[in-house]
DRENTI-470065 format. One record per residue (C-alpha): residue in one letter; residue number from 1; x, y, z. Coordinates in pm, 1 decimal, decimal comma, padded with zeros to 6 digits, always signed. Last residue first. Layout:
atom aa: A i: NUM X: X Y: Y Z: Z
...
//
This chain:
atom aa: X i: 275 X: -06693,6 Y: -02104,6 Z: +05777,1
atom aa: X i: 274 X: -06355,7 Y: -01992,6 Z: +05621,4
atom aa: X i: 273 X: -06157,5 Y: -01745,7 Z: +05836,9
atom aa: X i: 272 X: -05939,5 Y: -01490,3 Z: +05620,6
atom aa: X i: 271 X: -05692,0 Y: -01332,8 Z: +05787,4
atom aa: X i: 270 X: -05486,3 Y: -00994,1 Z: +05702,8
atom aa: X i: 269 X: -05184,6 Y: -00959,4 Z: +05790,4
atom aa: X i: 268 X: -04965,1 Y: -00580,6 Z: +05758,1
atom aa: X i: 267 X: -04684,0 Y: -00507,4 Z: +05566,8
atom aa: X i: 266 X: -04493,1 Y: -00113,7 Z: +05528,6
atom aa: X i: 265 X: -04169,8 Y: -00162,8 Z: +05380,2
atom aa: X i: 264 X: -04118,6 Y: +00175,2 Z: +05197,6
atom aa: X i: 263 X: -04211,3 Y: +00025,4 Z: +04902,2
atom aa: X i: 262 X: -04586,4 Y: -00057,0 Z: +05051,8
atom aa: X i: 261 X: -04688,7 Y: -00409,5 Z: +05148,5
atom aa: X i: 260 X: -05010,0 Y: -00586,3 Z: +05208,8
atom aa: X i: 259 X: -05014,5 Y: -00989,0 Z: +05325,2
atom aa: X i: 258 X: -05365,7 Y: -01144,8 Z: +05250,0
atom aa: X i: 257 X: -05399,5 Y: -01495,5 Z: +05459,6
atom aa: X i: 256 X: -05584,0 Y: -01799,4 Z: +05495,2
atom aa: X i: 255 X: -05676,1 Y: -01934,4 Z: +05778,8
atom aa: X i: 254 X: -05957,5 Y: -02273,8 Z: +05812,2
atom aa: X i: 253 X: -06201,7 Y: -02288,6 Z: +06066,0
atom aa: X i: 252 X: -06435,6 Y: -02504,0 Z: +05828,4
atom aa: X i: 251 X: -06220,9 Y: -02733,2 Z: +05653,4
atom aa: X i: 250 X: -06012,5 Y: -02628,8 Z: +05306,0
atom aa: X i: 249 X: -05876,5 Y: -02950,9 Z: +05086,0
atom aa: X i: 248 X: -06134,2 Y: -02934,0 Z: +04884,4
atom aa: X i: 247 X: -06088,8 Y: -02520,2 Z: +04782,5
atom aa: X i: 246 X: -06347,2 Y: -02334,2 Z: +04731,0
atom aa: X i: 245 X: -06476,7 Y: -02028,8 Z: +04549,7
atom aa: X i: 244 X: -06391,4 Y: -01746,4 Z: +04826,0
atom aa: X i: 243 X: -06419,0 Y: -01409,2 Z: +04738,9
atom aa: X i: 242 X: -06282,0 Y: -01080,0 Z: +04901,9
atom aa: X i: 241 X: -06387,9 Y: -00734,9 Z: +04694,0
atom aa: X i: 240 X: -06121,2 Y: -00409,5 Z: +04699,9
atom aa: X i: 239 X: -06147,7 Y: -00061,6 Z: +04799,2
atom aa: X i: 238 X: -05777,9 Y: +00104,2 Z: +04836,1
atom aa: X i: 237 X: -05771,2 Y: +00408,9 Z: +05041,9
atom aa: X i: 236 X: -05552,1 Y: +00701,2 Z: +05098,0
atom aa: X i: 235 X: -05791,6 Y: +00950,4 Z: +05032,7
atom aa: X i: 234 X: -05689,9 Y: +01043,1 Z: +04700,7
atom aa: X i: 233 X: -05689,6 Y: +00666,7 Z: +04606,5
atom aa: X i: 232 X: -05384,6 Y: +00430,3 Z: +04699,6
atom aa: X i: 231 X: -05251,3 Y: +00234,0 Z: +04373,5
atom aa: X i: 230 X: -05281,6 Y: -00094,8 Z: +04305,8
atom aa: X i: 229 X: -04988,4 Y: -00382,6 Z: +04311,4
atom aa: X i: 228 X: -04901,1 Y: -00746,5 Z: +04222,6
atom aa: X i: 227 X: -04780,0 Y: -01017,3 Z: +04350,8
atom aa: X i: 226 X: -05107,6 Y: -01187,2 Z: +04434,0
atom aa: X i: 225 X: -05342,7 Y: -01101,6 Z: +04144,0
atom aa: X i: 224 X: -05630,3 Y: -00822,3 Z: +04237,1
atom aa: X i: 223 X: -05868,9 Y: -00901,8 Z: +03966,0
atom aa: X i: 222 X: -06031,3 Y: -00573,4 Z: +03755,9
atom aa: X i: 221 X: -06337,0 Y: -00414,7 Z: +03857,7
atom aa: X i: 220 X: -06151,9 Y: -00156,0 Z: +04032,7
atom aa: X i: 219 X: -05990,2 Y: -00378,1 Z: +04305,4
atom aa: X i: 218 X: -06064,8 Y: -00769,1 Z: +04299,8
atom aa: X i: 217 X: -05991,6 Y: -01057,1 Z: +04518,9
atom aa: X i: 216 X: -06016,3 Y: -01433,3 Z: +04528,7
atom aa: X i: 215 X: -05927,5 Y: -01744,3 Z: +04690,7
atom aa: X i: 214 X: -05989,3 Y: -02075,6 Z: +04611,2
atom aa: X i: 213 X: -05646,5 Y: -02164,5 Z: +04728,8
atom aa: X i: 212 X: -05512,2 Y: -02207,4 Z: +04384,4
atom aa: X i: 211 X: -05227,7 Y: -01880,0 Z: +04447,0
atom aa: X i: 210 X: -05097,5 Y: -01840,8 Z: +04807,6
atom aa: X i: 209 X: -05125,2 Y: -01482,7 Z: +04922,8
atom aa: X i: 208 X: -04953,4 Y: -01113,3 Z: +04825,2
atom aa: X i: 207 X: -05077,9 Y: -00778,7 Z: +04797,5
atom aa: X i: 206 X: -04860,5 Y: -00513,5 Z: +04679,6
atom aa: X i: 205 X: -05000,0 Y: -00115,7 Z: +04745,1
atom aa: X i: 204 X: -04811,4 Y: +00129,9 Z: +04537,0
atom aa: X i: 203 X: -04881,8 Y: +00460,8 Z: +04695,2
atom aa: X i: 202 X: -05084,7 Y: +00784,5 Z: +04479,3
atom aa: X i: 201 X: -05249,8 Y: +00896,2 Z: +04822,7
atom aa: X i: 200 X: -05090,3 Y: +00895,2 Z: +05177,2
atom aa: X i: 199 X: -05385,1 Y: +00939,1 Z: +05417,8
atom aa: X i: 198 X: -05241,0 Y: +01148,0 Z: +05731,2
atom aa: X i: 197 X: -05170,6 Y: +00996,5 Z: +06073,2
atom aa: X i: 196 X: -04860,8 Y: +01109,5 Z: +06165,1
atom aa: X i: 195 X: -04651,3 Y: +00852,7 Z: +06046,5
atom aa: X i: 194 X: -04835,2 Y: +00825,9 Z: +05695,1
atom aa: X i: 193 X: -05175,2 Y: +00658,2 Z: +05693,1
atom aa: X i: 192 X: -05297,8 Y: +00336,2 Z: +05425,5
atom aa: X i: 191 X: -05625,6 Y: +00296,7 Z: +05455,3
atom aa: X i: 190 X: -05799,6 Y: -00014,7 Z: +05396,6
atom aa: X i: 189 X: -06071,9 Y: -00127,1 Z: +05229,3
atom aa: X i: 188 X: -06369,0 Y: -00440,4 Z: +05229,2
atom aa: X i: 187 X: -06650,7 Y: -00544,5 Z: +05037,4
atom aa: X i: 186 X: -06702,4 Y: -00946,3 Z: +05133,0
atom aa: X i: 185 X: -06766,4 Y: -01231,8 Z: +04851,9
atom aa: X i: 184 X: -06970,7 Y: -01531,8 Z: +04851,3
atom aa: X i: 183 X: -06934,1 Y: -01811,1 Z: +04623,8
atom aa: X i: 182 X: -06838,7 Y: -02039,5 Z: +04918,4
atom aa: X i: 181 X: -06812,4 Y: -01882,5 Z: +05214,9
atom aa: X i: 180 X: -06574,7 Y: -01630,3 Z: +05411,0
atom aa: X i: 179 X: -06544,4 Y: -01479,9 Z: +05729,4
atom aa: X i: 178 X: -06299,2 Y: -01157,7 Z: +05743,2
atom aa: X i: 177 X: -06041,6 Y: -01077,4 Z: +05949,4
atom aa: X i: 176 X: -05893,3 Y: -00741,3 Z: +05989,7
atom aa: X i: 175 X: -06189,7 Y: -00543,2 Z: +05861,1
atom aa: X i: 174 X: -06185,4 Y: -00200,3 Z: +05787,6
atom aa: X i: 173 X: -05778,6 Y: -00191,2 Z: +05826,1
atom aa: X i: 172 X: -05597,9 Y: +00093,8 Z: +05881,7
atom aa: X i: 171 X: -05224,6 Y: +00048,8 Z: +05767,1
atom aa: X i: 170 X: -04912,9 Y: +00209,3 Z: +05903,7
atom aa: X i: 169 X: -04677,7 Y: +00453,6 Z: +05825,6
atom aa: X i: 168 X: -04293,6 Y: +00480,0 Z: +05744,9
atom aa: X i: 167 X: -04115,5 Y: +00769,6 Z: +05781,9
atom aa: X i: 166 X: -03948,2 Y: +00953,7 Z: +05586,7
atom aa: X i: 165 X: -03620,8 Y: +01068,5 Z: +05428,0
atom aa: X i: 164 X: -03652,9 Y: +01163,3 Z: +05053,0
atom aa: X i: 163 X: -03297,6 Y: +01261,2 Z: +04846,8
atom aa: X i: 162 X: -03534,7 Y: +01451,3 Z: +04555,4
atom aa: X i: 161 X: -03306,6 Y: +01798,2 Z: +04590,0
atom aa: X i: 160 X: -02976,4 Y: +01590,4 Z: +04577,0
atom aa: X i: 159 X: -03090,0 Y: +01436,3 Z: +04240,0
atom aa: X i: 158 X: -03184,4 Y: +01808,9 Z: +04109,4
atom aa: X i: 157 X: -02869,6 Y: +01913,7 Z: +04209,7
atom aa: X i: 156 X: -02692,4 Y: +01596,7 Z: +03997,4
atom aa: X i: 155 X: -02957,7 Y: +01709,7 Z: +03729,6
atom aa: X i: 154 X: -02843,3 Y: +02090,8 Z: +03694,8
atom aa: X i: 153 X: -02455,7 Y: +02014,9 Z: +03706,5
atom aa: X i: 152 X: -02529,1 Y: +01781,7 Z: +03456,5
atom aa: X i: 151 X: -02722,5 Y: +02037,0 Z: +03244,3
atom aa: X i: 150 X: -02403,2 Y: +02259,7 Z: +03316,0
atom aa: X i: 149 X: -02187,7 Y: +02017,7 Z: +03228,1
atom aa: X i: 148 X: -01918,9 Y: +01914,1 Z: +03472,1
atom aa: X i: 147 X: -01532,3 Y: +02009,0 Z: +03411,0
atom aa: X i: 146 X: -01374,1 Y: +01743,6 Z: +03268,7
atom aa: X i: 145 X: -01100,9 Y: +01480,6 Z: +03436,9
atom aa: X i: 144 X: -00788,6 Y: +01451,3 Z: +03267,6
atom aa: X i: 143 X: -00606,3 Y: +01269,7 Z: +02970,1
atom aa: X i: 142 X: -00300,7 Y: +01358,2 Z: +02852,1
atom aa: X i: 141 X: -00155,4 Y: +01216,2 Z: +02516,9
atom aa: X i: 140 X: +00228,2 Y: +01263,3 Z: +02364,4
atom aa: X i: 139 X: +00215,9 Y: +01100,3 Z: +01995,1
atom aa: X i: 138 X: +00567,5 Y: +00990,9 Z: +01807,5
atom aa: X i: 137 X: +00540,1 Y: +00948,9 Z: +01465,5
atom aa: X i: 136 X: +00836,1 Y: +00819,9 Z: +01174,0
atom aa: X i: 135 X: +00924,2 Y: +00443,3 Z: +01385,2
atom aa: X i: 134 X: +01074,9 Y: +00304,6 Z: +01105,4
atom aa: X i: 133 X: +00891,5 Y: -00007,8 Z: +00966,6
atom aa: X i: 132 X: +00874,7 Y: +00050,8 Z: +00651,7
atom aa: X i: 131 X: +01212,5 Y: +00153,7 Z: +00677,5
atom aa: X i: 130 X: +01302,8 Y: -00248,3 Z: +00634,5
atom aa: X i: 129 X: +01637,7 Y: -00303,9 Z: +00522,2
atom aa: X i: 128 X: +01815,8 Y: +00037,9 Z: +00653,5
atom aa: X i: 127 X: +01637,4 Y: -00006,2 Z: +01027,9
atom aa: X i: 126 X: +01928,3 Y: +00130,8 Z: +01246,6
atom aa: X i: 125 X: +02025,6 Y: +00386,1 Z: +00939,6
atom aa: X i: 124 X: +01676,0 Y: +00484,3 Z: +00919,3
atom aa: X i: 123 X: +01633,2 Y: +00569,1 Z: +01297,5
atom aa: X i: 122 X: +01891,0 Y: +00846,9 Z: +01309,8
atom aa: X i: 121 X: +01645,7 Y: +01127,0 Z: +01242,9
atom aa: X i: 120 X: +01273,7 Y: +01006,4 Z: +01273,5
atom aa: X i: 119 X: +01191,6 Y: +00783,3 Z: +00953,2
atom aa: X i: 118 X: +01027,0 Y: +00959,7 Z: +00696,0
atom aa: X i: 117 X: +00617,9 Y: +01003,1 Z: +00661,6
atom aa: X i: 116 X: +00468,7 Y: +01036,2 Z: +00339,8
atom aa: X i: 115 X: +00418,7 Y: +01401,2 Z: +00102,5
atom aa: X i: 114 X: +00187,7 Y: +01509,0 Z: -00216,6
atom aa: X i: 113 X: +00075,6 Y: +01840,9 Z: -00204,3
atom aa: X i: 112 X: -00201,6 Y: +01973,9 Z: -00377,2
atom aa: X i: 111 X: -00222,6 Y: +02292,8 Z: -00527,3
atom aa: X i: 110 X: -00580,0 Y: +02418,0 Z: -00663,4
atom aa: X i: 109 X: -00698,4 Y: +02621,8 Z: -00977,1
atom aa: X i: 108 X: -00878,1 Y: +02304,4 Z: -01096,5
atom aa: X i: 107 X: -00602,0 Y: +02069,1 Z: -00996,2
atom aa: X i: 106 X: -00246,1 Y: +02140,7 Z: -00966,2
atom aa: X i: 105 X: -00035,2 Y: +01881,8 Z: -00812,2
atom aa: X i: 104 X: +00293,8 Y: +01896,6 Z: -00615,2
atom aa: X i: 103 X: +00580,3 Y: +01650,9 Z: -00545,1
atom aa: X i: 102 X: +00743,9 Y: +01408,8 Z: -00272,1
atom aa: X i: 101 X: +00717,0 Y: +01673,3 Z: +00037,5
atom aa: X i: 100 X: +00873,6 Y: +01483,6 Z: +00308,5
atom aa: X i: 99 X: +00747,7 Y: +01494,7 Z: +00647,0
atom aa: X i: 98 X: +00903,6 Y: +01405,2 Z: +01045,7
atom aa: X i: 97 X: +00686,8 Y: +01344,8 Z: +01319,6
atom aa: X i: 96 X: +00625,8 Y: +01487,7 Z: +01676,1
atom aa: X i: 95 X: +00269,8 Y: +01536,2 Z: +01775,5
atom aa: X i: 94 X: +00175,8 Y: +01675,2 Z: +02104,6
atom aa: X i: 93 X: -00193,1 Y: +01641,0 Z: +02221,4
atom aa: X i: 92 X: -00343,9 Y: +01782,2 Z: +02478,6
atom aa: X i: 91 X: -00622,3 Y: +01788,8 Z: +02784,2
atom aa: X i: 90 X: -00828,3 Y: +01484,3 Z: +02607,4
atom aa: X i: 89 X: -01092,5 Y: +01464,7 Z: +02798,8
atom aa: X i: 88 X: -01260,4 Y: +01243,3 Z: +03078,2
atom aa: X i: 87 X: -01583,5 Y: +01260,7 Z: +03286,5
atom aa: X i: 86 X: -01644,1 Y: +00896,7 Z: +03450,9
atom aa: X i: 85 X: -01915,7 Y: +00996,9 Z: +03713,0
atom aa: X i: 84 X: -01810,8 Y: +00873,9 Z: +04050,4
atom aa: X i: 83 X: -02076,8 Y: +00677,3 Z: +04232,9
atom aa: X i: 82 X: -02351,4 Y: +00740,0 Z: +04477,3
atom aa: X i: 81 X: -02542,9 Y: +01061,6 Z: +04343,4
atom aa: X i: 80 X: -02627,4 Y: +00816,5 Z: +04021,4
atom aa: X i: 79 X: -02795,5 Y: +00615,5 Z: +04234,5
atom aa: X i: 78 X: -03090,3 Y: +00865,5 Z: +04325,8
atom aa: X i: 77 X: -03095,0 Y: +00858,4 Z: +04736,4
atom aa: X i: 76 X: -03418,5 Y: +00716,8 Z: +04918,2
atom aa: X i: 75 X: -03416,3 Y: +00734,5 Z: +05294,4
atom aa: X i: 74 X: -03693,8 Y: +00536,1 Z: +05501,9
atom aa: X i: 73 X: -03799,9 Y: +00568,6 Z: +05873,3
atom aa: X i: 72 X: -03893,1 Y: +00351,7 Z: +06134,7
atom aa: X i: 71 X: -04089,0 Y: +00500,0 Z: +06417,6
atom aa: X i: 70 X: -04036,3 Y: +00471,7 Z: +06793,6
atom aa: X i: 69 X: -04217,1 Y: +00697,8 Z: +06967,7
atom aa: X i: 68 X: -04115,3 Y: +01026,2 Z: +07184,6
atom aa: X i: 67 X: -04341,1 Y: +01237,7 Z: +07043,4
atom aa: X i: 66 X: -04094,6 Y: +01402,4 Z: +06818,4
atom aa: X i: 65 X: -03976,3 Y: +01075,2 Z: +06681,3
atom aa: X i: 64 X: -03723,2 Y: +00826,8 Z: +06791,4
atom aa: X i: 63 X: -03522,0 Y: +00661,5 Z: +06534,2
atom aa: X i: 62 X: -03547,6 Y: +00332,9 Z: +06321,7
atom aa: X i: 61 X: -03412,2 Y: +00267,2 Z: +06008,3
atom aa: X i: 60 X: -03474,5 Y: +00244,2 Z: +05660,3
atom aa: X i: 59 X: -03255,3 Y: +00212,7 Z: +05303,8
atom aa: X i: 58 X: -03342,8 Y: +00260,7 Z: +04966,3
atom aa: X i: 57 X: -03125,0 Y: +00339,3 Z: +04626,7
atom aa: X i: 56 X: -03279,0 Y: +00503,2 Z: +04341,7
atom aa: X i: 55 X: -03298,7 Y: +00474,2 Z: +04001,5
atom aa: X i: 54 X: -03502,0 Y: +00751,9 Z: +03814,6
atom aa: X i: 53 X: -03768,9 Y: +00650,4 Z: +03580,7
atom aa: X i: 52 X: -03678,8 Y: +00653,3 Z: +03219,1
atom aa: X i: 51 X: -03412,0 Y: +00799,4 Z: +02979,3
atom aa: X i: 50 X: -03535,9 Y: +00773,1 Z: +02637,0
atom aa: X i: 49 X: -03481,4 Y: +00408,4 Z: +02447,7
atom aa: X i: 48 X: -03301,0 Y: +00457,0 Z: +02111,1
atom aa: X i: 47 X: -03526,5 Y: +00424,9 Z: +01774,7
atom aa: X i: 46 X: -03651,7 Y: +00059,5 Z: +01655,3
atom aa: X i: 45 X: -03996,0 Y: +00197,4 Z: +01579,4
atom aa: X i: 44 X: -04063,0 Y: +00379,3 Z: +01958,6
atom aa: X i: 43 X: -03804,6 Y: +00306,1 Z: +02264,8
atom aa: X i: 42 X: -03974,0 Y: +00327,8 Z: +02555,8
atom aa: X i: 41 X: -03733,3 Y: +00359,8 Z: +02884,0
atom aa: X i: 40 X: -03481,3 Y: +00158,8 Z: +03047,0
atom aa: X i: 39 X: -03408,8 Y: +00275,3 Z: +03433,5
atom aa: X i: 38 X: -03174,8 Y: +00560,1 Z: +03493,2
atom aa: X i: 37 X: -02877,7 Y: +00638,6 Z: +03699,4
atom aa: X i: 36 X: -02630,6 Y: +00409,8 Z: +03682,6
atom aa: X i: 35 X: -02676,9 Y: +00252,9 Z: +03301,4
atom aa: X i: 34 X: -02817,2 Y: +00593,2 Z: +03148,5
atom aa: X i: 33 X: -02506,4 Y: +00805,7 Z: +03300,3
atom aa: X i: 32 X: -02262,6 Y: +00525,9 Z: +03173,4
atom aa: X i: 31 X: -02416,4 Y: +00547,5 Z: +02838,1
atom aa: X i: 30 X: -02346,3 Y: +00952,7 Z: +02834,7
atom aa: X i: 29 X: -02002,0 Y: +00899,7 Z: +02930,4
atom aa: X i: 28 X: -01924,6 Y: +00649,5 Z: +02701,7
atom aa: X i: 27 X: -02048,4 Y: +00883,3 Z: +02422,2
atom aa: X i: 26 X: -01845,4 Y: +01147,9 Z: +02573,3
atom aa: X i: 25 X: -01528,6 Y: +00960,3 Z: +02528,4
atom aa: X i: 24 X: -01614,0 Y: +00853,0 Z: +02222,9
atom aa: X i: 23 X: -01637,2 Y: +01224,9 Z: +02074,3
atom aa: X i: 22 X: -01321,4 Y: +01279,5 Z: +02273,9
atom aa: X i: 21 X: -01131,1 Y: +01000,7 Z: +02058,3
atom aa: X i: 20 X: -01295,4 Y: +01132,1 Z: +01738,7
atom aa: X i: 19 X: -01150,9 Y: +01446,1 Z: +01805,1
atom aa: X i: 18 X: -00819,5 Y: +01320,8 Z: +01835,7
atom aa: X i: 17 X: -00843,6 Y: +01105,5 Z: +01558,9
atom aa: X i: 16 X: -00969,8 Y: +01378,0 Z: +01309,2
atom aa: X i: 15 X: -00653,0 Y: +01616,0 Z: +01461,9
atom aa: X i: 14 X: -00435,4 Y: +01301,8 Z: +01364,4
atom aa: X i: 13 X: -00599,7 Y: +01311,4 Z: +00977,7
atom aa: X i: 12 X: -00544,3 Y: +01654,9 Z: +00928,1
atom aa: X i: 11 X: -00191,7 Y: +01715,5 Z: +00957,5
atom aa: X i: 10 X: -00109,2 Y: +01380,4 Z: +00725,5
atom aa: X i: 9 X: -00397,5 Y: +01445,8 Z: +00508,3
atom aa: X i: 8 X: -00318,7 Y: +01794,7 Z: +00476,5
atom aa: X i: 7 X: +00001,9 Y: +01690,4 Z: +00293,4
atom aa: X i: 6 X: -00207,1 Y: +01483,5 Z: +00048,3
atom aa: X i: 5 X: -00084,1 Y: +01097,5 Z: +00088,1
atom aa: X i: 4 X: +00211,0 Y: +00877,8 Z: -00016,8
atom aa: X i: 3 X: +00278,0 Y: +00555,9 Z: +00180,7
atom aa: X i: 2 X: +00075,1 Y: +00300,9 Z: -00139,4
atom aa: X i: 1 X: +00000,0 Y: +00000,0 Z: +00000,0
//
């Protein structure tokens, strides 16, 4: 392969990697950002998922409140407020090489240059049978840490702003056992109260119990399936219908159980007593 290029293509063509390097850089920047500190969002037609929800990190405890009780708290912190955010640059680049102008070329009112590479001074006469494979560039890299983006800047303060610590509530149950019989159902709710008493609306409400028990329950019209969650109304509550289809193996005086849970760790038992 031909060694003879355009003189600009031998200035040009190191500036190109350069900037291509620092293009990368960012790139890997920008993916490490998603990974850490986002969860997958929709991607529409094949096109690159959006940033979704927020990860955080959770953690409670217990402490003494005002009142002198013992409540157990909860701290979220975003994720991406816990680790080190890999910002790197290229600070400089120092080329040192050595060109030889081989002729020149006019074409359509322009001069082109044609040049190659020679061997750094000395090292052709160590290398006289193969100069091909003279060392004829010599690159001096730094890389350092970048100054933070402002819209980083802007979302790592906006991450500190949403760091939530508090504390954990209870449940207030309508009913916290209910009688069942076959192919009847019971209308029950619950409220679900903050630590001083207030209805916390908008929560995610899991309910969990043993599947094929002949056991039912549905919130909203639609069925309630253990494992998964529905959402606390503006008053805090969650109305939901108890049915009981069954189950052969079931005797009269016979417990089954709902368990509720919240994110924040919140549970509470209900019982189910089959006449």
């Amino acid at each position: 392969m031909s060694q003879i290029t355009t003189l600009k293509n031998i200035f040009s063509l190191p500036i190109q990697a350069i900037i291509d390097a620092d293009f990368m850089a960012a790139r890997k920047s920008l993916e490490y950002i998603r990974e850490f500190g986002f969860e997958p969002g929709p991607g529409k037609n094949g096109e690159e998922a959006c940033f979704g929800k927020l990860k955080e990190t959770s953690f409670s405890y217990t402490t003494t409140g005002e009142s002198g009780e013992t409540e157990r708290r909860v701290v979220k912190i975003p994720t991406l407020s816990l680790v080190p955010l890999p910002l790197l640059h290229v600070d400089y680049a120092d080329f040192d090489f050595s060109v030889k102008v081989i002729d020149s070329n006019q074409q359509q009112d322009k001069n082109t240059l044609n040049a190659t590479l020679t061997p750094v001074s000395g090292d052709s006469q160590n290398n006289k049978n193969t100069p091909h494979l003279d060392a004829n560039i010599n690159v001096k890299m730094k890389v350092v840490q970048s100054d933070i983006p402002a819209g980083l800047s802007n979302l790592l303060a906006l991450m500190g702003s949403n760091t939530q610590n508090s504390a954990i509530g209870k449940f207030s149950h309508q009913d916290h056992l209910i009688k069942l019989k076959k192919d009847k159902y019971v209308e029950t709710e619950f409220t679900l109260l903050d630590f001083k008493g207030q209805p916390v609306k908008n929560a995610l409400v899991k309910v969990e119990f043993e599947e094929n028990c002949g056991v039912l329950i549905a919130c909203n019209r639609k069925r309630w399936c253990s494992g998964n969650a529905m959402l606390t109304n503006d008053e805090g509550k969650i109305r939901y219908i108890v049915a009981y289809s069954g189950n052969e193996n079931d005797k009269p005086g016979t417990v089954r159980t709902l368990k509720f849970s919240t994110e924040d760790e919140v549970t509470v038992i209900q019982k189910l007593y089959v006449e």
